[in-house]
N, C-alpha and C positions, 0 to 999 in steps of 0.2 A: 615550510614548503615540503610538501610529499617528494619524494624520490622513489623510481621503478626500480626496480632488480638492485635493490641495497640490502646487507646483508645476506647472510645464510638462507639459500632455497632450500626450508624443510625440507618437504617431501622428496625432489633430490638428493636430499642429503643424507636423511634416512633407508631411502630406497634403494641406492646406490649406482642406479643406468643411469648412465652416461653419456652411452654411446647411440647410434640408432639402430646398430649391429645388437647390442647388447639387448634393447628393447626386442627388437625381430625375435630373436631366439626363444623370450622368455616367453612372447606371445602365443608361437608356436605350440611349447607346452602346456598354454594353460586355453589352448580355443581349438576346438574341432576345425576342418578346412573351412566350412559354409563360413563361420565367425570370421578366419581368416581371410576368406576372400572378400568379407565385407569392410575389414578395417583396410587391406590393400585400396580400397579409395582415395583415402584420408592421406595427405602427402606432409602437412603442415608437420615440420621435424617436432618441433617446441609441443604440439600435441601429443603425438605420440612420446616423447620422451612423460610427459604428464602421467597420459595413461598406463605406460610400463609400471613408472612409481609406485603410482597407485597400486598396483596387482602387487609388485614386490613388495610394499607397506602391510599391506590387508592380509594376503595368502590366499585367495580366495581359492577354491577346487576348480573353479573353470569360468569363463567370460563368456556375456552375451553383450553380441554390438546393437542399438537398437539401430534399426536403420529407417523407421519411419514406416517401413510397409504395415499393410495392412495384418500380412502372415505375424510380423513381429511385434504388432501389437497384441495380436489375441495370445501371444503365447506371454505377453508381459501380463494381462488380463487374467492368465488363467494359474501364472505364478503367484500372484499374490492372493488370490481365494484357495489357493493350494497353501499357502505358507498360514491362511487362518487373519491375514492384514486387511480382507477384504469380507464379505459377503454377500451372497445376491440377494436384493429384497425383492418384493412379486411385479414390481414395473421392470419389464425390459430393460437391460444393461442401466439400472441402477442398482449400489453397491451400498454399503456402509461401512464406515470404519470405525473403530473406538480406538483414542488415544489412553495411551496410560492412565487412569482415574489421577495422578499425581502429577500428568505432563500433560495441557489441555490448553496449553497457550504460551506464549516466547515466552524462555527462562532469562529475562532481561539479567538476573543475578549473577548468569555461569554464561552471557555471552561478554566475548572479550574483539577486542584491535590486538590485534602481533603487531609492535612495536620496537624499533631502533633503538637504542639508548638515546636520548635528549628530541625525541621528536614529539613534538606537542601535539594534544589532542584537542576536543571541546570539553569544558570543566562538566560535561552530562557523559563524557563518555567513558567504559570502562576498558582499560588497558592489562597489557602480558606482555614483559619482553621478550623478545624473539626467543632467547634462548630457555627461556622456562614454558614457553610454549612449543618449543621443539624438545626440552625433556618430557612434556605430560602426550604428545603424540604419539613419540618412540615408547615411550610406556603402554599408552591406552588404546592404541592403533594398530600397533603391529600383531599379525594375524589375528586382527578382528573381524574377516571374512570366513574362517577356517570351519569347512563344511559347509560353506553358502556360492552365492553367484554373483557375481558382479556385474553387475549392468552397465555400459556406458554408453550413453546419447548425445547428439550434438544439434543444437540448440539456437535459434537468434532473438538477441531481445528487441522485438521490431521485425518491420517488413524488411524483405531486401534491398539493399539499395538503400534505405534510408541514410543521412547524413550522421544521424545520432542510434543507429540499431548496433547493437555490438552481439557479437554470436560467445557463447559459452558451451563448455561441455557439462554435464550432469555426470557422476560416478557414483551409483549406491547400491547398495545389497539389498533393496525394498525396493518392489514389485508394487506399492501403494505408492512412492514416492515417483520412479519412471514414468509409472500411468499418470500418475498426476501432473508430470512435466508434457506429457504426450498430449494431454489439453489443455493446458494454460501457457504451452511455447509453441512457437513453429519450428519446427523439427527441420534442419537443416546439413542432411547428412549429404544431401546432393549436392549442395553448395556451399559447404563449409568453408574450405581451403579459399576459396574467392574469396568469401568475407570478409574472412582474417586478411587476406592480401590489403582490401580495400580499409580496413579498421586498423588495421597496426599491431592489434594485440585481441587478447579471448581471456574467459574468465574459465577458470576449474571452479570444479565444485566435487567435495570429494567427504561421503556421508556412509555411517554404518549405525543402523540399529541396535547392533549388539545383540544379547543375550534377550534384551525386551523384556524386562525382568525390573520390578518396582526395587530391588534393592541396588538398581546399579544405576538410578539417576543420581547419587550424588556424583557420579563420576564423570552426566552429560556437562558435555560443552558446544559451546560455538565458538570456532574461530574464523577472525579474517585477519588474511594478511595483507596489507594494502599494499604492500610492497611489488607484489606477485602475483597479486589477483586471485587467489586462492584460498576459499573458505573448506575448515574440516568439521563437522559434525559429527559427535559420535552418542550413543548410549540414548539417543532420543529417535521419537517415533510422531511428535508435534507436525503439519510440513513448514508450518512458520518455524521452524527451529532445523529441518531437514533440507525443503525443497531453496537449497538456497540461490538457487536463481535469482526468487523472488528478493528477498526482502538483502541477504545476504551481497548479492549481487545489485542490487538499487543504492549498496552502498561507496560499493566501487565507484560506479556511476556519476554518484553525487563527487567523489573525490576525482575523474574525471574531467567533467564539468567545470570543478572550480579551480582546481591548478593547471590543467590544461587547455580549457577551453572555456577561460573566461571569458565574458563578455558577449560569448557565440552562445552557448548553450545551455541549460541546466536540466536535473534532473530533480522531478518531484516529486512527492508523496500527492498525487493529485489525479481527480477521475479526469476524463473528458467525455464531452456531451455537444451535441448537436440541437438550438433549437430554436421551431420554423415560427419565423417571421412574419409581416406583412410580406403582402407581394411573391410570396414563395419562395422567402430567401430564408437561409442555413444559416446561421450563426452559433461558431462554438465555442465552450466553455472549458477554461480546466477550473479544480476545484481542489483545495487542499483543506483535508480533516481528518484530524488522529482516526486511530483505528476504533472502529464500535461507534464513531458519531453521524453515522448518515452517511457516509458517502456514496456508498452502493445508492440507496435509497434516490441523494439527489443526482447520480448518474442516471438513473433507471428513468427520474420523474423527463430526460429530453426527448425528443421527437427523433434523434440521432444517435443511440445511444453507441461510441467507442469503447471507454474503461472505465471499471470504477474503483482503480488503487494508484496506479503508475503514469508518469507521463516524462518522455523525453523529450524538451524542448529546443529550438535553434530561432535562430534570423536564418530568414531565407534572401535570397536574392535582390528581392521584390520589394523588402521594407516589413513585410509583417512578421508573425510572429507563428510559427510553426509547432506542431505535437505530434510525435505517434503515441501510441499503448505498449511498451514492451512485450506486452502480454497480447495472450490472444482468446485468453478464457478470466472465467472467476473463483476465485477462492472466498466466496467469501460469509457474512454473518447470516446466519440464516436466521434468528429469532426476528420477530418481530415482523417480518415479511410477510403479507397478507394479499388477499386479493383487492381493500381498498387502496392501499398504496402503492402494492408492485403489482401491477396485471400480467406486464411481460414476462417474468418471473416466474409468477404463480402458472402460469401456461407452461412451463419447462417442468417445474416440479409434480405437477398434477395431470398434466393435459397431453403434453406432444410427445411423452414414451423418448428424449432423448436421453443420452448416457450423461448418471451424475452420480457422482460418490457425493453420500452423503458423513459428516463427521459427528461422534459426538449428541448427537439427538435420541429419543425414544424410539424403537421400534414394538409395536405392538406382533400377536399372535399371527397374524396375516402376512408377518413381514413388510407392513407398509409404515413408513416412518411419522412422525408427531415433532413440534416444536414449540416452543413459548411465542406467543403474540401472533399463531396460524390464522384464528379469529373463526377455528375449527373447534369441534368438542374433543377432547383430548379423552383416549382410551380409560377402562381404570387398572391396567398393569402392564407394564412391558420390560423391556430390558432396554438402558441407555448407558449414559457414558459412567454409570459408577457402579452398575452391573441392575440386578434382580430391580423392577420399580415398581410402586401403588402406589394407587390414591392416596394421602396423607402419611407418608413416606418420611424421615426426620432423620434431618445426621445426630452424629455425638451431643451436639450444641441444642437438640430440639430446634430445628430450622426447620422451614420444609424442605424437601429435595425438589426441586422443579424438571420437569419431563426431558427436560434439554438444558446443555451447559450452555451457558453466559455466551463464550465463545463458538458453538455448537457453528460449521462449517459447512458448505455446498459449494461443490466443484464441477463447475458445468464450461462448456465452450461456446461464445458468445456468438456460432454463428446458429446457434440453438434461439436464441432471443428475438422476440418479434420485433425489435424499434432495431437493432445492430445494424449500423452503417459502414457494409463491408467494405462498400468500396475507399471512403476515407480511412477506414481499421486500416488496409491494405494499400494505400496510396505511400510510396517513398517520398514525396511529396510532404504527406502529413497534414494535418489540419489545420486552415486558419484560425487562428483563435483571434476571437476580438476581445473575450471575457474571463477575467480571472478571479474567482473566489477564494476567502480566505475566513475556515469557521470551526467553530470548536462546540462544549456543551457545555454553555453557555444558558443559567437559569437564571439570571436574575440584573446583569451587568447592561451588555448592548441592545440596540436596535436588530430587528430581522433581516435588513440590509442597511447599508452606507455606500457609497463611494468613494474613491480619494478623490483628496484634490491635484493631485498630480502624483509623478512614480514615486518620489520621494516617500510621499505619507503612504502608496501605496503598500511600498518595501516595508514599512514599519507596522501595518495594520498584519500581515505574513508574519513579522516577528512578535506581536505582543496577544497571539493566539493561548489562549488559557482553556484549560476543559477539566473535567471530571475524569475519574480513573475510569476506565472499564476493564472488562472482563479478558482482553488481548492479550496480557501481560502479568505473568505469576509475581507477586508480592507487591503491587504498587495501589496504593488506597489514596484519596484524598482527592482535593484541586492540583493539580499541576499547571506549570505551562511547558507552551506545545510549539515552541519558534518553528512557523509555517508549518505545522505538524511532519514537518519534516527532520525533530531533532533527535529522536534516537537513531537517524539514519547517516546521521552526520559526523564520520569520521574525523576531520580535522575543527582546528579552533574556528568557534564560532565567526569570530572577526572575519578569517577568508573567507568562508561560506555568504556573510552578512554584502562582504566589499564584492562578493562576486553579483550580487543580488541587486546592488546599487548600479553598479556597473551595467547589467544586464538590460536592465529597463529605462536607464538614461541614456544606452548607446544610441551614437547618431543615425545609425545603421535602422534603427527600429522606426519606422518613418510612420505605418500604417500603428499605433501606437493600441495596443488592447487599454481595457478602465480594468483597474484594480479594484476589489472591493469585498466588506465583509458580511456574512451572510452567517447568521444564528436564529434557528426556530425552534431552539430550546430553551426559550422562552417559555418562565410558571404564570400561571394565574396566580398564585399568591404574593409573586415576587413583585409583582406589579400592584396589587392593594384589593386583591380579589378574594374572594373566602373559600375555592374550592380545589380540589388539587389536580395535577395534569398540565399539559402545556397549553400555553393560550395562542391557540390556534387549534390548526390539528397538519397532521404530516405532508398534506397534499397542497397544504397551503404552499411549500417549495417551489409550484409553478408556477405562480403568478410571483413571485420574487425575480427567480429566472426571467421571466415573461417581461418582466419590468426592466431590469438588467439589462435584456438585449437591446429593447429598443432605446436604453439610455447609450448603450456604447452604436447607436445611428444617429445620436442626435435628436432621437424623438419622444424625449417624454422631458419636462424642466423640473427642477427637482429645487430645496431648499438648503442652502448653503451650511454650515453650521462648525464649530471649532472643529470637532471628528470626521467631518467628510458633507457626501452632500445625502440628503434625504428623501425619499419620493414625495409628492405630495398625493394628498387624502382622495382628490378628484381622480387622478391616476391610475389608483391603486383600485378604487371601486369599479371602474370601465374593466380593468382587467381580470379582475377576480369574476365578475360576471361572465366574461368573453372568455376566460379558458377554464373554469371551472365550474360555471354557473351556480355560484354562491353570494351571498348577499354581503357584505361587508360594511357593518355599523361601523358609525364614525364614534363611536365611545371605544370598539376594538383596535381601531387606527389608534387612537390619542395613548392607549394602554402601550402599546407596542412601539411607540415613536417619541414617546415625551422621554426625555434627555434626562436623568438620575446623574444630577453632577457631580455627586459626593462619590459615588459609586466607580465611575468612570474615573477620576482622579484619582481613589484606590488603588485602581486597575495599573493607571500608569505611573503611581509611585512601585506599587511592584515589581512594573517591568524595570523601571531605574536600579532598585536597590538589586536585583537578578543580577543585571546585565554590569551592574557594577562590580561584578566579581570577575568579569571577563577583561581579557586582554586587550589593549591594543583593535576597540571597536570603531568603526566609524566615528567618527563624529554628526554625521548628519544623525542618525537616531537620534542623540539627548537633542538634539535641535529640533524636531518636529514632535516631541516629549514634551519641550517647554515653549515651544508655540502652542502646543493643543491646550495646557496648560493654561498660560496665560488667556486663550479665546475663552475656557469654559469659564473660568474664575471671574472674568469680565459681565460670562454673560449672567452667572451666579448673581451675582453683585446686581444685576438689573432685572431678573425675572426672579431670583429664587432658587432653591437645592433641584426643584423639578418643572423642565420647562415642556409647557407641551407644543407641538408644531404650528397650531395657530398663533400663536404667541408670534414665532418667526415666518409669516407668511405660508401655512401649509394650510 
């Protein structure tokens, strides 16, 4: 069981204010009046005792408060193309940034939990006891500002008013990191001290670059204190590794959620999406998928587009099931985004002249940027994220260099985007969601969609999500699994996370009930008994899935039962591949895409047994709906064969 304010408050306790008098004074010294008379807004003591810390930790020469105005942004804008973290390319307030050629994605290796002695984690997660985490701060932190500026911003994750929005403050010496909080949060200097009244508590975030200097990432880290709500970054220049609102702070959240407000709410690694129905009706989707597998993509593919990383979830009032975005912009993967699959997108990047930092990518002689999968002719020289580039270009290994990293980043604000539905973005309310996905990269195992058959199997399809590594994350290769791809975000033992999640979608409370279900279009033609390579389909195929989806959680489309969930059937699927995409759909591509591999599946879910068999004190319903799915497929094994295909069972 997580416990607040236990143990040693580092940064307090490094910093030494104490008092609110003692904070006053220091501030005075280190802020011209203007700065002063901005942070005299801010009344919440526990903040300010935060940010004093901070300056007494760091050393900086002097502080700027951001306060959201306009004046305050261009001057944040124009620090960081001043410091060399930015640059302008020839579209209108578009920028570039290069991370370290060394630092270009979470250093999952040197991120840690601050930890109590005997407090349990998830057997995925990596730990530092409090007190060895408060010696490498006091060493690596103090006057790590010395000659720079400090920046502090305040911040909500969510609209106002939301039941699940929690406000944060941002602390960093990067003029790239600020800007990038200044459009992917709502800037909440007007209305801080309410929030927190109405929330109970705020998250710090307290970040320094450093020297920015390749020989001083062995020294980067990430901390979080779950104790305190307080994450330190240092010696990194990544924003997955800095801006740690995002990912840093999703993890609070998640621990949140589940010791405190189990059964009400949760938080996910999941987009949401909006999309239109018969009759003119909305129907929305969250969606949960590791980083680099599409998510963006199937955010992008609704008619409503909210978010495509974050979702805070509750029961509302009413019986259904609620979301906002914490966010309010995108960070996210730029390769691969094209104008046949993201139109909306590609209009931001190419078309509407709005403000976007790009990371990480090609810039050619004109200053116009380049990416892998544009579906554009790529220049033959530029400079990207590992410095000088050409055409057939080769590292140490004779590889080629590719114009853009793996991870290669755009940070744009979603009210840039032609499908954003602001007024649900922005409703405290939140979105009804009727739909919840759950999908990974997946080539060769499942079906393109499933449903459960009740919450039960649904919570277990969330936990036995498996993908492929990508490029999000420094040193991790192979197949993993990916429990609700929410599991490097999951601070405490799996089991409470698992019981919160049981909990959540059995409550009686959830009356208007969403369908759970899983969704993979990484699907191979070869995995399937084809001879050519690529996936079988192609990307836009996502809508008609969706499309299917919705009107299965109204009741309107009948689908084919099966041990793993229920199935579309072939007549279905062909109506609506023609009606929202106007593509044809052979019934030899249905039968590829839908015939059950039971050897394969059983794989799948001795895995997830022998995984999860390492863990504590799990549910018991998982091995239950493990070895009922079990038992259905081996049955039907036994009567059709290792590969069934859907006519077989009524499709």
């Amino acid at each position: 069981m997580l416990e607040l304010g236990k143990g040693t408050e580092i940064l307090e306790n490094i910093g030494g204010i104490e008092t609110i008098d003692e904070a006053w004074e220091l501030f005075r010294a280190k802020m011209g009046r203007t700065e002063i008379a901005k942070l005299e807004k801010i009344t919440t003591t526990k903040a300010l005792l935060k940010i004093a810390n901070s300056i007494a930790v760091c050393r900086p020469d002097r502080v700027m408060i951001n306060s959201g105005s306009e004046a305050d942004l261009e001057t944040l804008r124009a620090l960081s193309i001043a410091k060399g973290e930015e640059r302008a390319l020839a579209m209108p307030d578009h920028t570039i940034h290069f991370d370290l050629a060394q630092e270009q994605a979470r250093i999952v290796d040197r991120t840690f939990y601050i930890v109590n002695p005997d407090e349990k984690l998830s057997v995925l997660a990596k730990k530092i006891l409090r007190d060895d985490a408060h010696a490498y701060i006091k060493d690596k932190m103090v006057g790590v500002m010395a000659g720079k500026v400090m920046l502090v911003g305040f911040f909500n994750r969510g609209p106002a008013g939301a039941p699940a929005t929690i406000p944060a403050i941002e602390i960093t010496s990067s003029g790239y990191v600020m800007h990038s909080a200044d459009m992917l949060y709502r800037n909440s200097y007007n209305t801080f001290d309410q929030q927190v009244e109405e929330t109970g508590f705020f998250f710090t975030n307290l970040h320094s670059e450093g020297p920015w200097r390749v020989e001083d990432l062995p020294y980067a880290r990430v901390f979080m204190d779950r104790s305190w709500l307080t994450t330190y970054s240092m010696f990194c220049t990544y924003a997955g590794n800095t801006l740690l609102m995002k990912k840093g702070n999703h993890r609070f959240a998640v621990d949140l959620a589940t010791y405190f407000r189990s059964g009400q709410q949760l938080s996910e690694h999941m987009f949401i999406t909006g999309f239109n129905g018969p009759g003119g009706r909305a129907t929305y989707f969250c969606g949960a998928a590791p980083s680099g597998c599409g998510k963006t993509t199937t955010a992008m593919a609704g008619d409503r587009f909210v978010g495509d990383d974050l979702a805070q979830m509750w029961l509302a009032d009413d019986g259904s099931l609620r979301a906002i975005n914490p966010e309010k912009g995108i960070f996210g993967i730029v390769n691969d985004v094209n104008r046949d699959g993201d139109p909306y997108l590609m209009k931001v990047l190419r078309e509407r002249g709005e403000e976007v930092i790009w990371t990480n990518v090609l810039v050619d002689e004109d200053r116009k940027p380049h990416w892998e999968g544009s579906g554009e002719e790529p220049p033959a020289k530029g400079r990207n994220f590992q410095g000088d580039w050409w055409e057939g270009i080769a590292d140490a290994d004779g590889k080629r260099i590719p114009i853009s990293h793996g991870n290669a980043r755009i940070t744009v604000r979603n009210e840039a985007i032609g499908n954003y539905d602001i007024a649900a973005a922005e409703s405290p309310q939140g979105a009804h969601v009727k739909v919840i996905t759950y999908s990974g990269r997946d080539s060769d195992t499942m079906p393109p969609i499933w449903v459960a058959k009740n919450a039960d199997h649904g919570v277990v399809i969330g936990a036995s999500i498996v993908s492929a590594a990508t490029a999000t994350e420094l040193g991790v290769t192979g197949v993993r699994r990916q429990p609700w791809a929410n599991a490097p975000f999951i601070p405490g033992a799996l089991a409470d996370y698992m019981t919160a999640q049981f909990k959540f979608f059995n409550s009686p409370e959830l009356t208007d009930r969403p369908i759970l279900a899983g969704l993979n279009y990484f699907l191979t033609h070869q995995a399937r008994g084809g001879e050519r390579p690529g996936l079988l389909g192609e990307k836009r195929d996502v809508k008609v899935w969706l499309g299917w989806l919705e009107r299965r959680s109204h009741g309107e489309v009948d689908a084919i039962e099966t041990p793993i969930g229920f199935l579309p059937k072939y007549d279905d699927l062909k109506t609506l591949f023609r009606k929202i995409i106007d593509k044809d759909y052979p019934r030899e591509l249905y039968d590829m895409q839908f015939s059950l591999h039971i050897d394969k599946i059983l794989a799948r879910i001795e895995l997830q047994e022998e995984a999860y068999g390492k863990e504590e004190n799990l549910p018991a319903k998982l091995f239950e709906v493990y070895a009922e799915q079990r038992e259905g497929l081996l049955a039907m094994k036994a009567e059709f064969g290792s590969v069934v295909k859907p006519e077989q069972l009524g499709g």
